[in-house]
MARGU-749248 format. One record per residue (C-alpha): residue in one letter; x, y, z. Coordinates in pm, whole numbers, plus 32768, in hexadecimal, padded with zeros to 4 digits. Example, Ala and Ser with C-alpha at 12.3 -4.5 7.8 and 13.67 -1.06 7.14 Angstrom:
residues 2
A84CE7E3E830C S85577F9682CA 
//
This chain:
residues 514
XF6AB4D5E14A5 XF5584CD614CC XF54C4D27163C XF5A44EAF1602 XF4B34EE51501 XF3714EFF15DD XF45F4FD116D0 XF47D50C915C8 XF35250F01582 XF2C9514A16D1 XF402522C16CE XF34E52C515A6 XF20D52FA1633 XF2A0537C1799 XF32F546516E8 XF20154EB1602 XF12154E2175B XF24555B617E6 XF256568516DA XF0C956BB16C0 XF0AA57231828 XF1EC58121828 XF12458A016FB XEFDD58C017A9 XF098596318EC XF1535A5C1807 XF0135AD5173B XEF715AF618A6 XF09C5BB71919 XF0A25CBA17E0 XEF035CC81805 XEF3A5D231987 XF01D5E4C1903 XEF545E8B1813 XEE0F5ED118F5 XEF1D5F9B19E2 XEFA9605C18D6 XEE2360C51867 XEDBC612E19C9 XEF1961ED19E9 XEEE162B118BE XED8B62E01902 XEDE363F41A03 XECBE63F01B1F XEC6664FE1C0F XED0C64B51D57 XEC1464171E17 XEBFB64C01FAD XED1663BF203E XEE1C63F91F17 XEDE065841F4B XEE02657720B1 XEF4F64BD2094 XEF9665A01F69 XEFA066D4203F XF0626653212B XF17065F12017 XF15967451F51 XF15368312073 XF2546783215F XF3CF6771213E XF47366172175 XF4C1664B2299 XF39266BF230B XF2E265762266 XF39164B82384 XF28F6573247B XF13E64B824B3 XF066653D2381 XEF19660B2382 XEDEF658E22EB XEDF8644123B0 XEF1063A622E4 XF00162C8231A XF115626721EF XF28E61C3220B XF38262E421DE XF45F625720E0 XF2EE624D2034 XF2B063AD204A XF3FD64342013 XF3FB63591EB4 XF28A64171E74 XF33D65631ED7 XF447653D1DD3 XF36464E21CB2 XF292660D1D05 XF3EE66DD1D20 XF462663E1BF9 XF31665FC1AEB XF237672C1B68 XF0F267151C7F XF01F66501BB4 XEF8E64F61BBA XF051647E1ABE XF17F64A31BB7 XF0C364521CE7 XF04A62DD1C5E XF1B662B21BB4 XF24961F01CBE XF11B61301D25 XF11160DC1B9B XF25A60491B5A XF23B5F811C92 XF0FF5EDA1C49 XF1875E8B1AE7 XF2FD5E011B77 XF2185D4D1C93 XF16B5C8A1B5C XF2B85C291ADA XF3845B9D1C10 XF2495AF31C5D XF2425A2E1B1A XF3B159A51B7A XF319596B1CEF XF22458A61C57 XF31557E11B87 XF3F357991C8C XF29A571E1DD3 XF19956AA1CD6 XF148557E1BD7 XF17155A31A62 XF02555CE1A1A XEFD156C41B59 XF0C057C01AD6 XEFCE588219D3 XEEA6585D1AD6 XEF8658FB1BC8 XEFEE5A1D1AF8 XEEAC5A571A62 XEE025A661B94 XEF025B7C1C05 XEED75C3B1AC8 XED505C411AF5 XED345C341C63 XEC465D9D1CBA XECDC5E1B1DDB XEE5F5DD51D8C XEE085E371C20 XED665FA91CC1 XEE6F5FE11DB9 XEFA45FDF1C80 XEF1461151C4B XEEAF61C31D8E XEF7E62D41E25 XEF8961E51F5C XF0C661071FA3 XEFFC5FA81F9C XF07A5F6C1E26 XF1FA5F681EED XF1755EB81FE1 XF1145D821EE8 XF2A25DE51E2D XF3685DD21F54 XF2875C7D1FC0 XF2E65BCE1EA3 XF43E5C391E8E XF46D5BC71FC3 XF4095A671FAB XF4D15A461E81 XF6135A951F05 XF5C05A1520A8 XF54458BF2050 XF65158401F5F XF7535834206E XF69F575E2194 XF74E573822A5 XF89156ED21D1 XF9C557C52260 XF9DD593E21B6 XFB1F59D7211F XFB8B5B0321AE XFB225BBE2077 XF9B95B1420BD XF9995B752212 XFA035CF821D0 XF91D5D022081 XF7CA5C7720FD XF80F5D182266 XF8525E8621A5 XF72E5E2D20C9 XF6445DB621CF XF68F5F162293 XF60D5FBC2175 XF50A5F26210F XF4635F4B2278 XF46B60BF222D XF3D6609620DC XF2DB5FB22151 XF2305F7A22B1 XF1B25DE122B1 XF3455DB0222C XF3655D372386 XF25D5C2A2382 XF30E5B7D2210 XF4305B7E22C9 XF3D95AE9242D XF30659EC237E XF40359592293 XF5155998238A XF45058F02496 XF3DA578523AB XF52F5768236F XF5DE578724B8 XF485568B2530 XF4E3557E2434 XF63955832478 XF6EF54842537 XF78154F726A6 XF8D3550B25F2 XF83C55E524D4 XF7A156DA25B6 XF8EE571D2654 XF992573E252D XF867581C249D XF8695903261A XFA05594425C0 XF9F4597D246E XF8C45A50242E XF8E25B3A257D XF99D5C3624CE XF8425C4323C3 XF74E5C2124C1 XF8055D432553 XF7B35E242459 XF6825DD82425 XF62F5E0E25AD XF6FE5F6825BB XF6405FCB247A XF4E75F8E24FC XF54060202655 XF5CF61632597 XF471617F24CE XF3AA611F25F8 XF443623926B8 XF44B63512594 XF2D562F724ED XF20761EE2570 XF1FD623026CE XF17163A62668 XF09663182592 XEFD562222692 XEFA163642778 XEE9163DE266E XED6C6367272B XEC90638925ED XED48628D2520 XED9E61932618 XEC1161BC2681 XEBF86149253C XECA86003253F XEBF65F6B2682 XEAF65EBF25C6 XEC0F5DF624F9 XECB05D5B265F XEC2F5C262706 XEB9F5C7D2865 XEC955B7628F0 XEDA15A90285F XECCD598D286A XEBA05A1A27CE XEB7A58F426D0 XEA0B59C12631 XEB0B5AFA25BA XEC125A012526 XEB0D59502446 XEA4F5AA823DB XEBC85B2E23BB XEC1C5A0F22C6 XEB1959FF21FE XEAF35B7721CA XEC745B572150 XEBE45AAB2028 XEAF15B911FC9 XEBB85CC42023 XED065D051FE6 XECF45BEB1EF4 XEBD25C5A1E31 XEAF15B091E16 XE98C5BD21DE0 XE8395B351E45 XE83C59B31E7A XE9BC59711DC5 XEA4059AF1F2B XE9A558701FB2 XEA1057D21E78 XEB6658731EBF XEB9457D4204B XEB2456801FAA XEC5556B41E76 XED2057371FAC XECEB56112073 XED2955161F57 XEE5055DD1F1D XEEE855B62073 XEE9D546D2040 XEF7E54321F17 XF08154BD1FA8 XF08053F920BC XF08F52C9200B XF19C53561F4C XF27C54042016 XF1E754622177 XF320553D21BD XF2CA5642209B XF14A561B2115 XF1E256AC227F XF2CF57D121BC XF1D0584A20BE XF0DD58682218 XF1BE590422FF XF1905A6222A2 XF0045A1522D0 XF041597E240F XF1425A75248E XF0385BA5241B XEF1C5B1624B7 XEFD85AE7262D XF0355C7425F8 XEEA55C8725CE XEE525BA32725 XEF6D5C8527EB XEEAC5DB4275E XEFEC5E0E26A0 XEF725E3B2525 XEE3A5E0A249D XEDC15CDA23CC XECDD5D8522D4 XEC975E1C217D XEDCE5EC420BB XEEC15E9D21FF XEED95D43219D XEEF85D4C2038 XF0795D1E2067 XF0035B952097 XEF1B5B4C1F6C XF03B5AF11E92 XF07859A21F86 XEF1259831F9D XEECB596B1E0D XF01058851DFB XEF4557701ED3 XEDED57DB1E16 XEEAD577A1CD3 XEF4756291D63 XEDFE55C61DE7 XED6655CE1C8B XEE9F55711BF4 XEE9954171CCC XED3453D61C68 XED7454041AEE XEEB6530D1B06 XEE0D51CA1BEB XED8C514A1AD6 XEDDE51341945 XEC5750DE18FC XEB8F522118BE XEA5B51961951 XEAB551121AC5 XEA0F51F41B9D XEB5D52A11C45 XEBC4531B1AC9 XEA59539A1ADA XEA6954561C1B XEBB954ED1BBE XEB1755781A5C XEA2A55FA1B2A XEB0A56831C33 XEBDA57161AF2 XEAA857D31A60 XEA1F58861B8C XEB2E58D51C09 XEBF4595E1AA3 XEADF59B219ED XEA4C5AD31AB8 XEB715B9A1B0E XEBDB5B7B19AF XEAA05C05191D XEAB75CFA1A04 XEC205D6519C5 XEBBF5D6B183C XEA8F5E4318A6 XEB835F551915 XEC575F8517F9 XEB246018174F XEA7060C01882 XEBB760FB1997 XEB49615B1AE8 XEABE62901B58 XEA6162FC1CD5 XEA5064581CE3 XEAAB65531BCF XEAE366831C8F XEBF666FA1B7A XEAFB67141A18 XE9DA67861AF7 XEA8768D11B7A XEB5C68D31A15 XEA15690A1995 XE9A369F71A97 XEB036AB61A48 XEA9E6AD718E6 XE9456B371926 XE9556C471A63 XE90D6D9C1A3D XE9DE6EB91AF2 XE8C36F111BEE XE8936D951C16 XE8BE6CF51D75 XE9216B971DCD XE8A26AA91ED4 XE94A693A1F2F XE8A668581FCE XE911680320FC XE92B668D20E8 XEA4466B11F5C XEAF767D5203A XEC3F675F206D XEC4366D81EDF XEBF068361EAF XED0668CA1F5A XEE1A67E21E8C XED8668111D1E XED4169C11D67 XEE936A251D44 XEEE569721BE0 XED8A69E61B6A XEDFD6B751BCF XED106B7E1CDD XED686C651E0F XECDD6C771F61 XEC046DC01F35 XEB636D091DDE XEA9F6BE71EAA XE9E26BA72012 XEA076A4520BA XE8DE69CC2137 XE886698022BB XE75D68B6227B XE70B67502252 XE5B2670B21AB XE56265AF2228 XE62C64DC234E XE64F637D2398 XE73B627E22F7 XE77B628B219D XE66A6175215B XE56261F42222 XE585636A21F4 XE43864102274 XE40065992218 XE45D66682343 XE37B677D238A XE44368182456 XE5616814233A XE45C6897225E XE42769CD2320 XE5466A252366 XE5B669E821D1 XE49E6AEB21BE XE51F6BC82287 XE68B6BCF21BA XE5F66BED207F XE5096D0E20F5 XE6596DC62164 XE7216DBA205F XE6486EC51FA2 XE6B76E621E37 XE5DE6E811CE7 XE6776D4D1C47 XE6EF6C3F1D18 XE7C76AE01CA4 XE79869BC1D9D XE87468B41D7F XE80D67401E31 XE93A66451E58 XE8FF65061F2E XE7C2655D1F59 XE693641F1F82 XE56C64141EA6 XE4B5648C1FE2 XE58F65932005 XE581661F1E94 XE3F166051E82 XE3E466F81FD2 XE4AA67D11F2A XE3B867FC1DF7 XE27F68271EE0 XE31C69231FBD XE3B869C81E7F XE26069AF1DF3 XE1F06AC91F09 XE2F16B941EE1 XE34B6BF01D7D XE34C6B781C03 XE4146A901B93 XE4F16ADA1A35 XE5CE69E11A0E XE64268751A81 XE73F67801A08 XE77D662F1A9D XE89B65401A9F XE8A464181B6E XE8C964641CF9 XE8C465CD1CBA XE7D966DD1C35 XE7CB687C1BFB XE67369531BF2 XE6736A961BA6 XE5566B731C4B XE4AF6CD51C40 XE4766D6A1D74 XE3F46E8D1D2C XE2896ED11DDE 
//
């Protein structure tokens, strides 16, 4: 009896430190829906990217979404035909159009709590989830008519139910499930194929000669699908889609200039931690050191996981030396949920070394904790209050709606045209009602725009023609540059009546008459 009794009592306390941090990880998880739920119901404008994808889903049949898409897109299918039924289904609104992109974001958050749980220390758990909750760019993309919120689903769905099994023998009912689900979700989701050759691939590597036979028999029939599904979307979608010379024009810059280009794979890395995974200013040094520590831990640990959670990394960034699939921004948010599970260990490992507040690695791991938590977190909290705006096309011409007179005419902007052209039909807008503009004020890149005088002449020239007492003008996407050559030249050419402003978009409302 007097040998159990301090057993107990550590029982006891495991427990209440258990119980604390399962707490801590579930108030994260219901603040992370929370902050999605806010910026769902907050109901932006479509921003230029979401409208050009939104046109292609509203004025294209399913079939037709198979076809290589205008506007320089590129979206899964299965992805688009989901977005086609919810406009089918809940009206062509954003509402609908961020539905999908919603519910994965907040069923991402969930599975990766139990990911966490299972790959992760006790007290890594909350700073795992919390960081996903808070993160900027997977927090912004759960509500984004853009398929990067599936992309971070499907990635952590996959690891849950690929990694469990090893390179242990699969049932029948196994093989057919994972292989059937595996074929889908390559359709839903574009980097599926990276998850799934990394984890595949540590396993059949750590296996013994005996094991990888076994594996080769077992699993063909799985791998099979897989292959015959990526083939069948290569063929139908992707191969159409790398003919558009403008976006694949646009990826060069995100290859290495040769597999062995060693400068690309550092910038490469380190940009991963400042974007997709959102660690602003200097956190994303502080982030590769966390990282580091991280793999670290995990080595110590259990070097096999180190090599599984990795894989998909690893796997992505030889597509990105064979020129395959680019290693930047949002196309490879699919692996920041691995990423924050080593950020979290790393500090986790540094907390746990020592029992003594003061030693210097407790220290360095409260320190590690608070820049890397703390910012995001503020940040998130910042948003329930103010949620995100880009470019509020929809109030701007709402108001213009409300405030247009029957002889009125309409000008748009050249730049906000194609967010024009989605939002005119639900507003009652037809084609004889409104001109599209041809010119561009100012040229250059969007953070060294310089006013065009060439633009502005011509810009002249259509407002000149258009021979109209009272004419709206409504700016979308356009630069601070941009907007202040449009006042000057207005300035020269009639009185202004009206303006109202919302962020990334603006109306004016001018007399022309001599």
């Amino acid at each position: 009896m007097s040998h159990s009794q301090p057993e107990t009592t550590l029982d006891l306390q495991s427990r209440k430190q258990e119980h604390l941090f399962r707490t801590i990880a579930i108030v994260g998880i219901v603040f992370g829906i929370l902050v999605r739920l806010v910026q769902y119901l907050s109901r932006r404008s479509l921003w230029e990217d979401e409208a050009n994808l939104a046109l292609n889903i509203v004025n294209r049949s399913y079939l037709e979404l198979l076809k290589p898409l205008d506007y320089n897109q590129a979206a899964p299918p299965l992805f688009l035909w989901i977005e086609k039924a919810a406009v089918q289904i809940f009206g062509n609104n954003e509402y609908a159009l961020r539905l999908f992109p919603f519910i994965c974001g907040i069923a991402a958050l969930v599975l990766f709590y139990q990911l966490a749980r299972r790959y992760t220390s006790l007290i890594a758990v909350p700073i795992a989830v919390i960081l996903f909750a808070c993160l900027k760019y997977i927090l912004y993309y759960d509500n984004e008519l853009k398929q990067y919120s599936s992309d971070i689903l499907i990635s952590v769905l996959l690891c849950l139910l690929l990694i469990p099994p090893g390179h242990h023998r699969l049932s029948k009912q196994q093989v057919i499930g994972l292989g059937l689900l595996g074929a889908v979700c390559i359709w839903l989701s574009h980097p599926t194929i990276f998850v799934m050759a990394g984890i595949e691939i540590s396993y059949f590597l750590m296996a013994t000669n005996s094991q990888r036979r076994m594996i080769l028999i077992n699993r063909l029939p799985l791998y099979l699908m897989w292959l015959l599904s990526f083939i069948g979307l290569y063929s139908l979608t992707i191969q159409g889609t790398l003919e558009n010379q403008t976006l694949t024009e646009s990826w060069v810059d995100r290859y290495p200039r040769s597999p062995f280009d060693l400068v690309w794979l550092v910038d490469a890395l380190g940009r991963f931690f400042y974007n997709p995974l959102g660690f602003l200013s200097v956190t994303d040094g502080i982030a590769i050191v966390a990282f580091a520590i991280g793999c670290i831990a995990y080595f110590r640990r259990d070097r096999r996981l180190l090599l599984i959670l990795s894989a998909p990394i690893i796997t992505t960034l030889l597509a990105a030396c064979l020129k395959q699939y680019p290693f930047r921004e949002r196309l490879v948010i699919f692996l920041t949920p691995l990423a924050i599970l080593i950020i979290a260990e790393g500090i986790a490992f540094l907390l746990t070394r020592s029992n003594q507040w003061h030693k210097p690695s407790f220290l360095f791991g409260m320190f590690l904790l608070a820049a890397l938590v703390i910012p995001p977190f503020l940040r998130a909290s910042h948003l329930i209050a103010h949620p995100t705006r880009i470019e509020e096309i929809r109030p701007v011409l709402a108001y213009v709606k409300s405030q247009q007179q029957p002889q009125d005419k309409l000008y748009i902007y050249q730049a906000g045209i194609n967010q024009f052209i989605y939002y005119a039909p639900t507003l009652g807008y037809v084609p004889e009602q409104y001109i599209l503009g041809d010119s561009l004020l100012a040229d250059g890149t969007s953070k060294k725009k310089q006013v065009s005088k060439s633009g502005v002449k011509q810009f002249k020239q259509e407002v000149k023609h258009l021979k109209a007492p009272r004419l709206w003008f409504v700016l979308c996407r356009a630069s601070e540059v941009e907007e202040q050559a449009f006042v000057s030249t207005m300035a020269s050419l009639g009185q202004q009546l009206d303006h109202f402003q919302r962020p990334g978009a603006a109306a004016y409302l001018y007399d022309l008459k001599p």
